[in-house]
ZAMARGU-4260 file (C-alpha; in steps of 0.2 Angstrom, whole numbers, plus 5000, padded with zeros to 4 digits):
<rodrens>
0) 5000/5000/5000 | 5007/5019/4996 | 5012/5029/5010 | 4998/5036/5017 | 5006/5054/5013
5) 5005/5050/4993 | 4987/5043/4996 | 4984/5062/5004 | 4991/5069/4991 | 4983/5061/4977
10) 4966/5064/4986 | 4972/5083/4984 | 4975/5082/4966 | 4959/5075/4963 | 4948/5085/4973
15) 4956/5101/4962 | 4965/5117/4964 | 4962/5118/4984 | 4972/5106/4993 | 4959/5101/5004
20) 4963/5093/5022 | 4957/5075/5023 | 4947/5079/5038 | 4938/5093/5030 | 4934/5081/5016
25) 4928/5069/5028 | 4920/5078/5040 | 4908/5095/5035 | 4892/5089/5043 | 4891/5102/5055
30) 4893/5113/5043 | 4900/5126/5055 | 4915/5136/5048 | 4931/5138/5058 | 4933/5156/5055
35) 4925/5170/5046 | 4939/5171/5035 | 4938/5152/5029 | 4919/5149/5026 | 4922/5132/5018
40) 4934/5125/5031 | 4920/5116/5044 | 4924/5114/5062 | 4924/5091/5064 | 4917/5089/5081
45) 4911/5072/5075 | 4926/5066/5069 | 4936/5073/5086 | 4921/5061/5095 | 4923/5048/5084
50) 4944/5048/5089 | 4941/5049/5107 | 4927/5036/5107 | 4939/5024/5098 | 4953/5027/5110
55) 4945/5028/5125 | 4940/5011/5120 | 4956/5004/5117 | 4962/5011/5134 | 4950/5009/5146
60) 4952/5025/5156 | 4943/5040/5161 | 4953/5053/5147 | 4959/5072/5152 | 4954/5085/5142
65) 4971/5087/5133 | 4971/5068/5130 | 4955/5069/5121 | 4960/5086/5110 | 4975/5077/5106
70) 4972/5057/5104 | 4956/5065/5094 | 4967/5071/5083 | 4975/5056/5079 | 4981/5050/5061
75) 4978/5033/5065 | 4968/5032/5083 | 4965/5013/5079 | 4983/5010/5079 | 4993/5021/5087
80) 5004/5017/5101 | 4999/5028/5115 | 5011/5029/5131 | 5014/5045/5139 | 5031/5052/5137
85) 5039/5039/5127 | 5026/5037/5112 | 5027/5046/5096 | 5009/5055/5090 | 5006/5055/5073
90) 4991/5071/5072 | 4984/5079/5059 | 4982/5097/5065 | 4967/5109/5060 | 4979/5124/5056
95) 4995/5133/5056 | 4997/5150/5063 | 5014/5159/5058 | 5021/5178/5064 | 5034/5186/5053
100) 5051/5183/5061 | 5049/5161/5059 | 5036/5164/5043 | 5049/5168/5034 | 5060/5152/5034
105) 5045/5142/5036 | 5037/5150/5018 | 5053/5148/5010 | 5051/5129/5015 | 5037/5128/5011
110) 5042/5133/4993 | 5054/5120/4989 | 5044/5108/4996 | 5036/5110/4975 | 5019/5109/4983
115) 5006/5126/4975 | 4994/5125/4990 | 4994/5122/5009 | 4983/5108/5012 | 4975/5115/5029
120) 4971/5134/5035 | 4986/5145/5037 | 4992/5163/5043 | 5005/5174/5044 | 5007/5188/5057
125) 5016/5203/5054 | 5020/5209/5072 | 5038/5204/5075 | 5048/5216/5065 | 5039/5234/5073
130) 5052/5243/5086 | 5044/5252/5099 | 5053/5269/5098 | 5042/5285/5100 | 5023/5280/5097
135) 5013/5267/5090 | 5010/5276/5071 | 5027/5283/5070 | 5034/5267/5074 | 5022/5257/5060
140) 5027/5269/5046 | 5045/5267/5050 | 5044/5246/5053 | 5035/5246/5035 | 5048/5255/5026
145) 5064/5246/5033 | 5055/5229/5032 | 5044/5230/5016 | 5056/5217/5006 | 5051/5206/5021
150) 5032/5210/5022 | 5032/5210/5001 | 5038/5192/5001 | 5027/5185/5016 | 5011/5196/5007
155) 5015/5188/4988 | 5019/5171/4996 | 5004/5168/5006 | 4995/5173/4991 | 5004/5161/4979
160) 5003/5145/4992 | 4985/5151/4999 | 4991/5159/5016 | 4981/5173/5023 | 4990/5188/5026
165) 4985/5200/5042 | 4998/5215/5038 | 5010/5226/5050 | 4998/5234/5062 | 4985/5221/5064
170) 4992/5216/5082 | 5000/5203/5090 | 4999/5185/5083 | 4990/5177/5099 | 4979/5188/5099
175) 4972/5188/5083 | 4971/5170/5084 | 4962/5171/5099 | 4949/5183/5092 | 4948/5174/5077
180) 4954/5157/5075 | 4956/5148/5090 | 4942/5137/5098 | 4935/5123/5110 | 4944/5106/5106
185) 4955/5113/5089 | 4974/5108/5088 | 4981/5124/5082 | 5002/5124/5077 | 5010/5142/5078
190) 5028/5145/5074 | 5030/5156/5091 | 5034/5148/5107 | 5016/5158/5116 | 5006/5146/5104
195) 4998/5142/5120 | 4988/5157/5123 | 4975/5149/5114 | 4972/5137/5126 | 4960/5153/5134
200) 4949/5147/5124 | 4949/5128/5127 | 4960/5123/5112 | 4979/5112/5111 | 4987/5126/5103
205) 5008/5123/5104 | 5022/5132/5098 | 5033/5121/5085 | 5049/5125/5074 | 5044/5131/5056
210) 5050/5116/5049 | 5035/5106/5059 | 5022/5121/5050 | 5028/5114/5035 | 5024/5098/5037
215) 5007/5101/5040 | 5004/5113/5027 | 5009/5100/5016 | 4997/5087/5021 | 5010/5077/5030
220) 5004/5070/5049 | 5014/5079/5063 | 5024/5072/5077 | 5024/5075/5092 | 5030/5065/5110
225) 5014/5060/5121 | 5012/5071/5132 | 5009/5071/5149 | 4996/5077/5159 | 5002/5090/5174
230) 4983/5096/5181 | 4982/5111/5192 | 4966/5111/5201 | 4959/5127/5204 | 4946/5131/5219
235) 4940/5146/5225 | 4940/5163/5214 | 4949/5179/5212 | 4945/5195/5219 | 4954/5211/5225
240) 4971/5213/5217 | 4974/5197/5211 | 4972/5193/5194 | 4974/5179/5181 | 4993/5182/5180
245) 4995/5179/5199 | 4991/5161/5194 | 5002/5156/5184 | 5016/5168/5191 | 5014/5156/5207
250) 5014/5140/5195 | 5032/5147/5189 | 5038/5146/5205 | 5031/5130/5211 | 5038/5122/5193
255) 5051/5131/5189 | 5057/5134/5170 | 5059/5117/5167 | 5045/5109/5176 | 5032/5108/5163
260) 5043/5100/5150 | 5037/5086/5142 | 5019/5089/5148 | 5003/5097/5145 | 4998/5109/5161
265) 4979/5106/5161 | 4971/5115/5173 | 4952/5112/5180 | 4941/5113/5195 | 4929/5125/5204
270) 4939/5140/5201 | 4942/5141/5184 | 4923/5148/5183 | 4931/5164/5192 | 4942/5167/5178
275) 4939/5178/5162 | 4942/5170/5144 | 4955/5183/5141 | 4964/5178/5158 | 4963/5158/5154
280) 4974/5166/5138 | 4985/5174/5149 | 4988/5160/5161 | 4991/5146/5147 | 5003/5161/5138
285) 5014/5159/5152 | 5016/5138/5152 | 5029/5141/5140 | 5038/5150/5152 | 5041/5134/5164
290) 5044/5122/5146 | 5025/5113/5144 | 5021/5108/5129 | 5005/5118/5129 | 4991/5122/5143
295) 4974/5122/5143 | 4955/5126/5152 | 4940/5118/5148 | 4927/5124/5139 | 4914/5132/5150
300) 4903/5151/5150 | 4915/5162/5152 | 4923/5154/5132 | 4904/5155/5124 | 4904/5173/5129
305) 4919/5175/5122 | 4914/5166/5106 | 4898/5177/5105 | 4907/5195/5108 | 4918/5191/5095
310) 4905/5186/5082 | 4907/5168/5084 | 4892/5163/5091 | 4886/5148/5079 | 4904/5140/5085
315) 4900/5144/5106 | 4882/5135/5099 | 4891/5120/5092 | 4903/5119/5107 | 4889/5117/5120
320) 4883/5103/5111 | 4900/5094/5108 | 4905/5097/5126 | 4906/5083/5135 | 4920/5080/5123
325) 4930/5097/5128 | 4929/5093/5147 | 4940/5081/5157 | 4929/5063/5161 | 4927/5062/5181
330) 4942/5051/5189 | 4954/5054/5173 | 4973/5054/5180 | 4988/5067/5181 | 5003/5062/5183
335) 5007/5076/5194 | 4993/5088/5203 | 4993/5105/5209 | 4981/5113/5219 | 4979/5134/5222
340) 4966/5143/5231 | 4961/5157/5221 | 4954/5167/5237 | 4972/5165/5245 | 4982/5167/5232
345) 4989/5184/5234 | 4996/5197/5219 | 5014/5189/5214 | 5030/5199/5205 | 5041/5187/5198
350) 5062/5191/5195 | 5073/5198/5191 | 5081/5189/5176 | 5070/5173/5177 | 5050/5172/5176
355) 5051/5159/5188 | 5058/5168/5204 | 5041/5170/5211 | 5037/5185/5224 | 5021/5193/5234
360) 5021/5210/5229 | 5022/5214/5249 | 5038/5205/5252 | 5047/5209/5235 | 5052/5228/5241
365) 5061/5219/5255 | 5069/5206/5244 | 5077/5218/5235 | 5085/5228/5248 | 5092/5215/5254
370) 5098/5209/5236 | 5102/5227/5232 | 5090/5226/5214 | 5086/5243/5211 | 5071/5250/5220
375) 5067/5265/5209 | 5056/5259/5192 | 5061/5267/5177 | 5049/5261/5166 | 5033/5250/5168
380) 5025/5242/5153 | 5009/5235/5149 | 5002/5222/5135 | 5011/5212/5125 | 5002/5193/5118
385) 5001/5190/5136 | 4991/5205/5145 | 4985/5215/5133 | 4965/5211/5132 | 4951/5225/5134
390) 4950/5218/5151 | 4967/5219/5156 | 4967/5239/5150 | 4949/5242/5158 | 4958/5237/5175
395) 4975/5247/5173 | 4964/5263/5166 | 4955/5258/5185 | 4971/5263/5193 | 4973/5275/5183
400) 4959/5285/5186 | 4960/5284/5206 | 4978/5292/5202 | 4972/5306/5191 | 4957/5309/5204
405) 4971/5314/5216 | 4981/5325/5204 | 4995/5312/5201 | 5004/5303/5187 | 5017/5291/5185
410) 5034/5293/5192 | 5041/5280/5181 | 5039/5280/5162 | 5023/5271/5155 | 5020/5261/5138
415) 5004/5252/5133 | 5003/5239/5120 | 4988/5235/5113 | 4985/5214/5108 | 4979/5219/5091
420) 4971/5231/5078 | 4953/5227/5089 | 4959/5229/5105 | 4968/5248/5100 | 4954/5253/5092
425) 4941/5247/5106 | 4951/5255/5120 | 4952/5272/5111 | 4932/5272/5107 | 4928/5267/5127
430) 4941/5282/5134 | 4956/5269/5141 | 4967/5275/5129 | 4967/5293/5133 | 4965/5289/5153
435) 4983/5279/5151 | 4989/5293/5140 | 4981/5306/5153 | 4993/5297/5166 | 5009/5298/5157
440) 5009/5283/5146 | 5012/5280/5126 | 5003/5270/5116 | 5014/5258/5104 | 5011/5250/5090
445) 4999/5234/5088 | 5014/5221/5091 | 5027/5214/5101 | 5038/5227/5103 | 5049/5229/5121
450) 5042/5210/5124 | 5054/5204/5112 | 5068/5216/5112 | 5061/5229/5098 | 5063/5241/5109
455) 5074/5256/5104 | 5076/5263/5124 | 5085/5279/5128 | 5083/5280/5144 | 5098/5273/5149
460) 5114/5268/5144 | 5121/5248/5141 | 5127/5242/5156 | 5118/5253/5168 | 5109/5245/5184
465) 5090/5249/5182 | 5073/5240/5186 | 5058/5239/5174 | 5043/5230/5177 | 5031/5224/5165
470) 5016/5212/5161 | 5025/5202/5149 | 5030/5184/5152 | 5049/5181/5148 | 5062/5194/5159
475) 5079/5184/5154 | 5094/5196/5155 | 5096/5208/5140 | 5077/5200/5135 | 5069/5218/5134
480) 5082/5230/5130 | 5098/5222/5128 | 5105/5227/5145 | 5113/5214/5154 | 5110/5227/5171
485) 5093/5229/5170 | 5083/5221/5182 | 5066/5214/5173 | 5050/5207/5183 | 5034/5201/5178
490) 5016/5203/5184 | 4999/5211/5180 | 4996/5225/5172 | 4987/5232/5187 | 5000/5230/5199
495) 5012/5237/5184 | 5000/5254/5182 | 5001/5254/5202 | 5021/5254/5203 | 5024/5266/5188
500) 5014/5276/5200 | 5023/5275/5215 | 5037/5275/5207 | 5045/5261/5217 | 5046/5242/5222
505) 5043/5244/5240 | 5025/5251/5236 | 5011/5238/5241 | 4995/5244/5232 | 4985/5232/5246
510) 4991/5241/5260 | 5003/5258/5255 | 4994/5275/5254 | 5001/5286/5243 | 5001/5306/5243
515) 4991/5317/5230 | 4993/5334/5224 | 4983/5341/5240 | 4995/5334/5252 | 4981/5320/5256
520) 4985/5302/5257 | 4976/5289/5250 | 4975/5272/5245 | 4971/5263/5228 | 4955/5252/5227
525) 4958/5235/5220 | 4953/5238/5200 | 4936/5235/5194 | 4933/5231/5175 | 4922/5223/5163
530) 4929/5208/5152 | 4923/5212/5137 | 4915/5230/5132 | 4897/5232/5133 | 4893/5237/5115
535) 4903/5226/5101 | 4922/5225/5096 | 4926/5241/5086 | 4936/5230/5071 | 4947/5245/5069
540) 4956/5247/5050 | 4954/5232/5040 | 4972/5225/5039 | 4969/5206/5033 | 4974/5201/5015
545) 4964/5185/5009 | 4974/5173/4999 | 4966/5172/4980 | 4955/5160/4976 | 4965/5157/4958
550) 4985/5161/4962 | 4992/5153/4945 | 4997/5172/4941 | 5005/5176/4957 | 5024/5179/4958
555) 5032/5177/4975 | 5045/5194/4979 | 5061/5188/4981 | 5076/5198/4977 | 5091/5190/4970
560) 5102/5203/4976 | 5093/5203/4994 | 5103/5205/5010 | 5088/5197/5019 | 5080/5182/5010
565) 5087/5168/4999 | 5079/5154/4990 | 5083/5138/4997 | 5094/5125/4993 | 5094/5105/5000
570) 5108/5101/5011 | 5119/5086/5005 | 5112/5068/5010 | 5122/5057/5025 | 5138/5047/5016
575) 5132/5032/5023 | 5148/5032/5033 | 5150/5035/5052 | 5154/5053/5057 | 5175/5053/5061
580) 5186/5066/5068 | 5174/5076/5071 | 5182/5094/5075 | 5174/5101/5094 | 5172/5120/5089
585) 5165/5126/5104 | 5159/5118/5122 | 5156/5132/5135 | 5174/5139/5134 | 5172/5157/5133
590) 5169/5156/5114 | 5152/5162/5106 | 5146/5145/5099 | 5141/5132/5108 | 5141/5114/5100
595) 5142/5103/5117 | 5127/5109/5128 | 5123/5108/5145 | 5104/5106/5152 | 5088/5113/5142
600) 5098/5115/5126 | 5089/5127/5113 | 5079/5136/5128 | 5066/5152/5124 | 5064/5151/5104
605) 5057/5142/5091 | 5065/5148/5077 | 5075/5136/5068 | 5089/5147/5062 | 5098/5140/5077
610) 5095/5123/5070 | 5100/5130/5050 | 5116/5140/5055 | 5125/5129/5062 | 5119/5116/5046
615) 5125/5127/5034 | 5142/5129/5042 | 5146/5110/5043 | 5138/5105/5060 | 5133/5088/5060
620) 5128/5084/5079 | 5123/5094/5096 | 5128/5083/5110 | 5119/5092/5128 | 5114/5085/5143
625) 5097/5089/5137 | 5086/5099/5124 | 5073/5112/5125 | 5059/5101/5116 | 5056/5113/5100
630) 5073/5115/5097 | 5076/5097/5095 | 5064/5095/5084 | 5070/5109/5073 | 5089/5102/5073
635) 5081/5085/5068 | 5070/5094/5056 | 5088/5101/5047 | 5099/5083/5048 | 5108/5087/5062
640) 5109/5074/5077 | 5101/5082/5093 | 5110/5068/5106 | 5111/5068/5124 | 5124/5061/5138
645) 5117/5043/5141 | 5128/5049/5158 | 5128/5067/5162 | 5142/5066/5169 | 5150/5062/5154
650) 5151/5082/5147 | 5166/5082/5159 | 5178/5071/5149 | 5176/5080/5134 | 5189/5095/5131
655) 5189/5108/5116 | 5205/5102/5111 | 5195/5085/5109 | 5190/5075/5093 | 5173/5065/5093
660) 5166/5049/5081 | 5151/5045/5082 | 5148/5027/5078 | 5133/5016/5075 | 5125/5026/5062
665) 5125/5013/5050 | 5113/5002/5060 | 5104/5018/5070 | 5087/5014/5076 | 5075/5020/5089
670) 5080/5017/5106 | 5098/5011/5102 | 5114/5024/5110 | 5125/5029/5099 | 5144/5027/5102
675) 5156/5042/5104 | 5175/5039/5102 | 5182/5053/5112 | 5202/5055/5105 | 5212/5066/5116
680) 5228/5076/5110 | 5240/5063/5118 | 5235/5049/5109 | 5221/5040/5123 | 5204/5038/5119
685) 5187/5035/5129 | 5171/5029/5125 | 5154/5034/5132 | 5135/5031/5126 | 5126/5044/5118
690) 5105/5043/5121 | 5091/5051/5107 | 5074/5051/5105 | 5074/5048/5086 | 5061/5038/5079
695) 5060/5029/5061 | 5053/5043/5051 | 5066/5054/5061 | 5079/5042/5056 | 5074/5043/5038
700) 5075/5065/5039 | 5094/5063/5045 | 5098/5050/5032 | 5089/5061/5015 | 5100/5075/5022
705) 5085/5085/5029 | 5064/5083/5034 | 5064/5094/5018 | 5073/5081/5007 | 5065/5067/5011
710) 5047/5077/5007 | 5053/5078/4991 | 5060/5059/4989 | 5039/5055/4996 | 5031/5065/4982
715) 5044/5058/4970
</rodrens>
C-alpha cells in the first residue's frame, strides 16, 4: 500500500486546485466554519468524538481534556501506540498560525517543498519586526519602510501557496488567533513559542519550529512526543488585586522553568469559573515559560461569551453541544497535581532575570533591599500577547483614574501595548486609551515590541543598573532592551499601572497610601473592570489580505540581490559512513558557539535558524545534557543529530582540544545509544554512550539530508 502521505496527496490532486485537508473532506456535517475568514473549512466535532470514542475504548480509562483534544486528533487512533512520554503521535492538526520573524524560513520551505497550495488553513502575522521607539504610528510607518522586502515576500507568498495575510499593524499573533481562529477542542500549530495562549479558549494550541508548520501545510501527519498530563486544580475565585497572571506567576515558582517540559499543564476545578476567557489566555501564555508543551482550560461560560462577543456565536452553539468532549471525564489521571486557592492566592511579582523567581508583591520591596536590585522603576510596561485584552486595559485605566482623581501621574515611564488592531481601536472608542495617556503613558504600535527586544530605549545607557517592570511573560537578561544590568520582573498590568505610580518596588498597592497633589494620602482600590465591552468590538482598520481563490498568476517577491531572503537549497544527504574526527568548535569555553550543551539546550525560541546555521556551516551533531523540546525537533527537522549524555556526567571528559566519532550510524534505530569515540591530543581515547529520542521517520530526515529532502524523495 502507498504511504499514506502520497494517498493524501493524490486525494488533493483530485479534489482540484484547493488542497483540501482530509478531515475537512471527511467531515463537514456540522457545517460550522472555523473562522469567518475560511467559510468552507467546517469545524469536525464528529470526527474529534469519533477519535476519542475509539481510543477511550482501546484504553479503558477515564481521558483528560488534553488527551481527548489530542488522541482526537490522531492520524491513526486505531493504531497508534499511545504511552505518555515515550510514544510518538502521529496528528493531523486543523491549522497553522505563523508571525513574521519564523514565517519567513518556514514559507521559504514551504516553497521548495514544490507543493502550489497548503493543504490546511494557514496565517501569517506581521507583528515581530515593529520597534517600539516614539509611538505606535510613527513606529508602524518606519517598521513598513525598513522591512517592506520582508512584508512584500510573506504578502506575495501567502497569496501564491493560499496563506492569509494579516499586515503590519493588525496586532499581535496570539491575539488575533484568539479573536479569530482559535476554539474549543481545535489543535492549532503556531511558529512562536506563546502558541499556548490559545488554550484561553479551550484549544491544544503549541508552539513548534517552522519546519514542523511545513509539514502540516503539506498534508504530511505531525509528530509529536505524548504528552503528559500535569493538572492544576483550581478552587476558589479571584478578587481584589489578584488577577489571572498571579496564577500562573505562582505555577512558575512552584515548577520552575523546566517543570512543565514534556507535559501538557491542564488546569480544572471549581475555580476556573472565576476566571475571564481573556485571563485563561494569559495563564496558558505563560506555560511556556516553565517548558510545557501547551496548557489548557475547559470549555465552560465564560469561552461562549467570548465566542459570541467576538462574532462567533454559531461556534459557542456547536461547542455546547460537543462538550462533553472538551471537558476532562470524572476520575481521569495526572501524573502530577497541583492545587491553588484562588481566594488565597495573593498578587505575585516574579524576578529579576527569570519568570520563575516568584514574589508577593508585599515582600518583593524587602527582597530587593536585601539583594540590592534597584528599587526605583524606570519604566513600567503593559500588553504584549500576554496581557493585553480590553479587560486587562479596563483594569490598569482603573488605577489610573484613582491616580488622576488625586492630581497624580506616574513617576516611572509608562507604555501600553495593545493585543491587536481590535483591541487599540476598542480601547480608544471606550476612553482607556486617553485615561493611560492622561497618566503619562504612550501608546505603541499593535505588536510585540519591548516583549521581544524591539525596543529602541533611551533612557539609559548599556550596562547601567535599572529596574523595569512589565506584564509580559519572559524577563531573561538583556530580553527587553539588551541590558545585561537591568533588572526585569513580571506581573499584572494592574500592579504594573500601580508601581509606575509609585514610582518604586517597595509600594504595596494592598496596604501603602500614597500622597496626592493636595497633600492628602490615599490608598488605591483594588481595579474594577468589565471583560469584554458592553457594545461590540470596534474592528478597527481592516488589515487582513485574503489569499486568491486562483494564484496561478501570482509571483512570489524575492530579490536575487537581497541581504535578507534567499531561496533555498537542499543540504547534502548522509555518506552512509560513520561521522570521524569530528572537529569540537566550541563547548562552553568562553567562545560564542556552543556545539556541546549543557541542560535545556535550545531554551526560549522556536526559530530554527539556530538549527539552519549551524547546518550550513558544517555541523553535524549537538551533543547536551538535554534539549529544550522545540529545538530538538527543529535540529532534527535540518539533519543534524540532537543527542544527549546517556551519563551526564559524561560532558566532563570532553575538552575543546578534543575530537569525537560518532559510531553506530550505519545500524541507527529507535531506542539504540550511539557510540562516541572521544580522542584526546595525547593519543588516549574514551568511550561513552550517547542517548536520542529519534524515531524511524526521524531516522529517515537525518539519512535524506533534511525533513525537507525526504518530502521531496515521498512525492517523487
Amino acid at each position: 500500500m502507498a504511504p499514506y502521505s502520497l494517498l493524501v496527496t493524490r486525494l488533493q490532486k483530485a479534489l482540484g486546485v484547493r488542497q483540501y485537508h482530509v478531515a475537512s473532506v471527511l467531515c463537514q456535517r456540522a457545517k460550522v466554519a472555523m473562522s469567518h475568514f475560511e467559510p468552507n473549512e467546517y469545524i469536525h466535532y464528529d470526527l474529534l468524538e469519533k477519535n476519542i470514542n475509539i481510543v477511550r475504548k482501546r484504553l479503558n480509562r477515564p481521558l483528560t481534556l488534553s488527551e481527548k483534544i489530542v488522541y482526537g486528533h490522531l492520524d491513526d487512533p486505531a493504531s497508534q501506540e499511545i504511552e505518555r512520554g515515550k510514544s510518538y503521535l502521529r496528528l493531523r492538526p486543523d491549522r497553522v498560525a505563523m508571525q513574521d520573524a519564523t514565517a519567513q524560513m518556514a514559507m521559504l520551505q514551504f516553497i521548495s517543498s514544490g507543493l502550489s497550495k497548503v493543504a490546511v488553513p494557514s496565517t501569517i502575522h506581521c507583528d515581530h519586526l515593529i520597534e517600539a521607539q516614539v509611538g505606535g504610528e510613527k513606529d508602524l510607518r518606519r517598521a513598513k519602510d525598513i522591512n517592506q522586502e520582508v512584508y512584500n515576500f510573506l504578502a506575495t507568498a501567502g497569496a501564491k501557496y493560499g496563506v492569509g495575510f494579516w499586515k503590519p499593524g493588525s496586532g499581535i499573533i496570539h491575539q488575533i488567533i484568539l479573536e479569530n481562529y482559535a476554539y474549543p477542542g481545535v489543535l492549532l500549530i503556531g511558529t512562536d513559542s506563546h502558541t499556548p495562549n490559545g488554550g484561553g479558549l479551550g484549544g491544544i494550541c503549541i508552539g513548534v519550529g517552522g519546519a514542523d508548520a511545513v509539514d502540516v501545510m503539506a498534508g504530511i501527519p505531525w509528530e509529536l512526543k505524548c504528552p503528559k498530563v500535569i493538572g492544576v486544580k483550581l478552587t476558589g475565585s479571584l478578587s481584589g488585586w489578584s488577577s489571572p497572571k498571579d496564577v500562573i506567576l505562582k505555577v512558575a515558582g512552584i515548577l520552575t522553568v523546566k517543570g512543565g517540559t514534556g507535559a501538557i499543564v491542564e488546569y480544572h476545578g471549581p475555580g476556573v469559573d472565576s476566571i475571564s476567557c481573556t485571563g485563561m489566555a494569559t495563564i496558558c501564555n505563560m506555560g511556556a515559560e516553565i517548558g510545557a508543551t501547551t496548557s489548557v482550560f475547559p470549555y465552560n461560560h465564560r469561552m461562549k461569551k467570548y465566542l459570541s462577543k467576538t462574532g462567533r456565536e454559531d461556534i459557542a452553539n456547536l461547542a455546547d453541544e460537543f462538550k462533553d468532549h472538551l471537558v476532562p471525564d470524572p476520575g481521569c489521571h495526572y501524573d502530577q497535581l497541583i492545587e491553588i486557592n484562588l481566594s488565597e492566592l495573593k498578587p505575585h511579582i516574579n524576578g529579576p532575570f527569570t519568570p520563575d523567581l516568584a514574589h508577593p508583591v508585599a515582600e518583593v520591596g524587602k527582597v530587593a533591599e536585601k539583594e540590592g536590585w534597584p528599587l526605583d522603576i524606570r519604566v513600567g510596561l503593559i500588553g504584549s500577547c500576554t496581557n493585553s485584552s480590553y479587560e486587562d486595559m479596563g483594569r490598569s485605566a482603573a488605577v489610573a483614574k484613582q491616580a488622576l482623581a488625586h492630581g497624580l501621574k506616574c513617576k516611572s515611564q509608562f507604555t501600553i501595548t495593545p493585543g491587536s488592531e481590535q483591541i487599540r481601536a476598542t480601547i480608544e472608542r471606550d476612553g482607556y486609551a486617553q485615561i493611560l495617556r492622561d497618566l503619562g503613558g504612550i501608546v505603541l504600535a499593535n505588536a510585540c515590541g519591548p516583549c521581544i527586544g524591539q525596543w529602541d530605549r533611551k533612557d539609559i545607557k548599556k550596562g547601567e543598573k535599572n529596574t523595569i517592570v512589565t506584564s509580559y511573560n519572559r524577563n531573561f537578561t538583556g530580553r527587553n532592551d539588551a541590558n545585561p544590568e537591568t533588572h526585569a520582573f513580571v506581573t499584572s498590568p494592574e500592579i504594573v499601572t500601580a508601581l509606575a505610580i509609585a514610582g518604586t518596588l517597595k509600594f504595596n498597592p494592598e496596604t501603602d497610601y500614597l500622597t496626592g497633589t493636595d497633600g492628602k494620602k490615599f490608598r488605591l482600590e483594588a481595579p474594577d473592570a468589565d471583560e469584554l465591552p458592553k457594545g461590540e468590538f470596534d474592528p478597527g482598520q481592516d488589515t487582513y489580505q485574503h489569499p486568491p481563490k486562483d494564484s496561478s498568476g501570482q509571483h512570489v517577491d524575492v530579490s536575487p540581490t537581497s541581504q535578507r531572503l534567499q531561496l533555498l537549497e537542499p543540504f547534502d544527504k548522509w555518506d552512509g559512513k560513520d561521522l570521524e574526527d569530528l572537529q569540537i568548535l566550541i563547548k562552553k569555553h568562553g567562545i560564542r558557539w556552543v556545539v556541546i550543551g549543557d541542560e535545556n539546550y535550545g531554551e526560549g525560541s522556536s526559530r530554527e535558524h539556530a538549527a539552519l546555521e549551524p547546518r550550513h556551516l558544517g555541523g553535524r551533531a549537538i551533543i547536551t545534557k538535554s534539549f529544550a523540546r522545540i529545538h530538538e525537533t527543529n535540529l532534527k527537522k535540518q539533519g543534524l543529530l540532537p543527542l544527549t549524555f546517556a551519563d551526564p556526567a559524561d560532558y566532563n571528559k570532553i575538552h575543546p582540544v578534543d575530537k569525537l566519532t560518532i559510531q553506530g550510524l550505519k545500524d541507527f534505530t529507535p531506542g539504540k545509544p550511539l557510540k562516541c569515540i572521544i580522542k584526546h591530543p595525547n593519543g588516549t581515547q574514551e568511550t561513552i554512550l550517547l542517548n536520542h529520542t529519534f524515531n524511524e521517520t526521524q531516522i529517515e530526515w537525518f539519512r535524506a539530508g533534511s525533513a525537507l529532502n525526504r518530502m521531496k524523495e515521498l512525492q517523487q
